[in-house]
C-alpha positions in Angstrom: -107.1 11.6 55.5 -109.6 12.5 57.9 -110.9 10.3 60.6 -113.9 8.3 58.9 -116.8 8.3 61.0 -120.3 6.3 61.2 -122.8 8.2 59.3 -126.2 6.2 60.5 -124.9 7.4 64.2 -124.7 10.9 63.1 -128.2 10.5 62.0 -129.1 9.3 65.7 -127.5 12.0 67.1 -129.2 14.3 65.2 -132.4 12.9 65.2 -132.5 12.9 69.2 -131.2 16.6 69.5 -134.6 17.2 67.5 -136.3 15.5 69.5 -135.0 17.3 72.6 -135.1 20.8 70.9 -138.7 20.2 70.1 -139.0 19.4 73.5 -137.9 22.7 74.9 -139.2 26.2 76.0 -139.3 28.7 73.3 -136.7 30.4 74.4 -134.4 28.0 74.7 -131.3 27.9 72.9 -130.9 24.9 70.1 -128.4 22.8 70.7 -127.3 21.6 66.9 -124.9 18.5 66.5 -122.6 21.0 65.6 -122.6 22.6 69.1 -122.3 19.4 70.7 -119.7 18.1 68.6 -117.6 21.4 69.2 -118.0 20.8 72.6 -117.4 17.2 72.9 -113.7 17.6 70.8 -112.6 20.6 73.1 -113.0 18.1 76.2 -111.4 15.5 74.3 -108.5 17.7 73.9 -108.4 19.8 76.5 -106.1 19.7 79.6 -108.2 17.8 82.4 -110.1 14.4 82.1 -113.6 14.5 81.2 -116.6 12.4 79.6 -119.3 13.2 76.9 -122.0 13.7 79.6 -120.4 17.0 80.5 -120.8 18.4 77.2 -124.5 17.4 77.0 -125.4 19.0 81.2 -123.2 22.1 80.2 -125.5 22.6 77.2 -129.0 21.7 78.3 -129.1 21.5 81.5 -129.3 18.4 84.1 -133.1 17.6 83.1 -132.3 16.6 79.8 -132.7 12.7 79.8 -136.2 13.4 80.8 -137.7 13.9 77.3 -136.0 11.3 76.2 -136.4 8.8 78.6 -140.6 9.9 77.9 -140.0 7.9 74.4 -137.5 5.0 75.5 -134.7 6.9 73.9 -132.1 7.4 76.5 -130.3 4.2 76.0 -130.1 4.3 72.4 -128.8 8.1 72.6 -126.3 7.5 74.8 -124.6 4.9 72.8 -124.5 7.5 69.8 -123.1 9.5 71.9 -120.2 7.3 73.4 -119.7 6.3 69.9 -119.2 9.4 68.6 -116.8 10.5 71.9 -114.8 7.7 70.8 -114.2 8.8 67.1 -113.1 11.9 68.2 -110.7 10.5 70.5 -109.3 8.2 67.5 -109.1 11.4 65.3 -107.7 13.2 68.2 -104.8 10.2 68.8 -101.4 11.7 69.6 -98.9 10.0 67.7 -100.3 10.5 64.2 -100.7 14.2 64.8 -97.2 14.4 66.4 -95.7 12.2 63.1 -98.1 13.9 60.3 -99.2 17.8 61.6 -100.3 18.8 58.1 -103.0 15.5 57.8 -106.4 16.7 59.0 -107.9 13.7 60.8 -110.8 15.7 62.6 -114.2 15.0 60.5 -116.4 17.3 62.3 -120.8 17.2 62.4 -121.3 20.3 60.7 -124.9 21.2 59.5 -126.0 22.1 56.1 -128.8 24.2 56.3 -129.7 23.4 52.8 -133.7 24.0 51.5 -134.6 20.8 53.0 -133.0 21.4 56.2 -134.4 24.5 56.9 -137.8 23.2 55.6 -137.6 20.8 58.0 -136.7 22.6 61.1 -139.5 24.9 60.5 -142.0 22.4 60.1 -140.6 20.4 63.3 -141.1 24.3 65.2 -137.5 23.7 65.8 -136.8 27.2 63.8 -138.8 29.9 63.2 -139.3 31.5 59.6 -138.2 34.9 60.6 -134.8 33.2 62.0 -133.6 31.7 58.3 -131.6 35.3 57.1 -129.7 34.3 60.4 -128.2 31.1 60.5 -124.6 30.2 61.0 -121.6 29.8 58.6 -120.3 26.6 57.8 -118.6 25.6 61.1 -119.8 28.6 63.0 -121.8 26.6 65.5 -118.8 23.7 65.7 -116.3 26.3 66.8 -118.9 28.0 69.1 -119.6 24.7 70.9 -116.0 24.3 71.2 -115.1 27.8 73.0 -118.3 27.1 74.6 -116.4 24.2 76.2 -113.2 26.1 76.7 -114.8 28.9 78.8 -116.7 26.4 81.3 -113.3 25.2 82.3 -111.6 28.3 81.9 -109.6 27.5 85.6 -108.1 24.4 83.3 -107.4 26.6 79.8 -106.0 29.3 81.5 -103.5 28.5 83.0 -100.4 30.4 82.4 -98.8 33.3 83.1 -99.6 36.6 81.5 -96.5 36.7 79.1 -95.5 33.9 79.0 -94.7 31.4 75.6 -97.7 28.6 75.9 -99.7 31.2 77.2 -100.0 33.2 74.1 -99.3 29.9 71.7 -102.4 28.6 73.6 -104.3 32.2 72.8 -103.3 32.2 69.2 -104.8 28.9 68.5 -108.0 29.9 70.0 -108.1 33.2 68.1 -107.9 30.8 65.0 -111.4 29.1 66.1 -112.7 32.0 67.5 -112.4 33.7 63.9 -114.5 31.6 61.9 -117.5 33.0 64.9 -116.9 36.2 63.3 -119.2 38.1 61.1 -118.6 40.2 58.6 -117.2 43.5 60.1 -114.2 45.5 61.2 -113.0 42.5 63.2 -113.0 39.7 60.9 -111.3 41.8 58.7 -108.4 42.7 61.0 -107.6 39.1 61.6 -107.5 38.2 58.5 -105.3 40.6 57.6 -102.9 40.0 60.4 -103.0 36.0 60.0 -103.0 35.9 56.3 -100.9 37.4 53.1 -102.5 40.2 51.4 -102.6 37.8 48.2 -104.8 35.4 50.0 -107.7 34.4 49.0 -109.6 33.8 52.8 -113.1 32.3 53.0 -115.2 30.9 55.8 -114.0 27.5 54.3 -110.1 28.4 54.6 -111.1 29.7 58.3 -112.6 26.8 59.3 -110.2 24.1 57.5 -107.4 26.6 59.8 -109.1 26.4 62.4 -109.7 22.1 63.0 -105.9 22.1 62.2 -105.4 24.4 65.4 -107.5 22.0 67.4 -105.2 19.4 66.5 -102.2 21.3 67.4 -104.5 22.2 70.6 -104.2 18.1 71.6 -100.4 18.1 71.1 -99.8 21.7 73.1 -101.8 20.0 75.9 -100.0 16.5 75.5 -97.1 18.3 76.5 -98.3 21.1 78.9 -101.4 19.5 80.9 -98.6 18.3 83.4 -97.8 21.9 84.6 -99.9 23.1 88.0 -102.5 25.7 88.1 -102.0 28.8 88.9 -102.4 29.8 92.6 
């Protein structure tokens, strides 16, 4: 079973995210609790220590308490934010991925950009009208937000030798997340054909649900590889 996690902190993390998207310049990117929470697991998994404030300076920037701290908020974000860093840690726990592989225990924050949702996010200025025949898949922004993650410590991620056997173990798994990114086109299509049997029946549910058990498999490869030295 999946990793239960607290639903009142999600709130609070979502809530204040709102709060800070409002908050920004119009051409700012949103950062979703998806993003965030894509970001937060790869560091939690990755191959080098690291803490939840990284995630939220790689994603907006090194002035971002500053809205918050406007409305008393800082405090009370930062411990949904710790909590949440912890869950995935717990879900992310070696030994139960190493004794049971085929359990999912990541529970990600995914959005559903249901009626309501989107309602809201207009009204809030957080989304524009014109932007609804655009919004993500289910997971999309998740696995974005991871990769995000994986790229800003590429150094860390990448390092093996061209050819060699974790380097393209390590490549497959991300071609796993990286394929529920994918719209509908030549290249979607491609990997599904090569990662799937013809017969299969392949949605973005299926892609996603492959794509959290990768990360998993992500914690054990670097369990056993983080050891090994950079590359020179």
């Amino acid at each position: 079973m999946p990793q239960a996690f607290d639903s009142d902190n999600a709130d609070v993390l979502v809530a204040l995210l709102r709060v800070l998207a409002r908050a920004a310049a119009s051409d700012d990117e949103v950062v979703f609790a998806d993003t965030l929470d894509g970001y937060l697991t790869a560091l939690r998994c990755g191959p080098v220590y690291a803490q939840p404030l990284q995630a939220m300076d790689a994603l907006l920037g090194d002035d971002w308490p500053a809205v918050l701290d406007a409305q008393d908020a800082t405090e009370v974000f930062m411990e949904a934010l710790h909590t949440r860093w912890e869950e995935i840690g717990a879900a992310l726990a070696i030994e139960p991925l190493r004794s049971d592989p085929e359990t999912m225990q990541l529970m990600p924050l995914l959005t559903d950009f249901d009626a309501e949702t989107q309602a809201g996010l207009i009204a809030t200025g957080i989304l524009g009208a014109d932007q609804l025949d655009t919004l993500p898949r289910s997971g999309q922004l998740w696995c974005e937000g991871f990769l995000r993650a994986v790229r800003d410590q590429r150094g860390d991620w990448y390092r093996f030798p061209e050819g060699s056997e974790e380097g393209a173990e390590l490549d497959a798994m991300l071609l796993a997340i990286a394929a529920v990114t994918l719209p509908d086109g030549s290249k979607r299509d491609a990997y599904i054909a090569e990662a799937y049997e013809p017969d299969d029946a392949v949605d973005q549910e299926v892609l996603l649900d492959d794509a959290l058990f990768n990360v998993q498999d992500l914690r054990v490869f670097w369990q056993q590889n983080s050891a090994r030295p950079l590359l020179s």
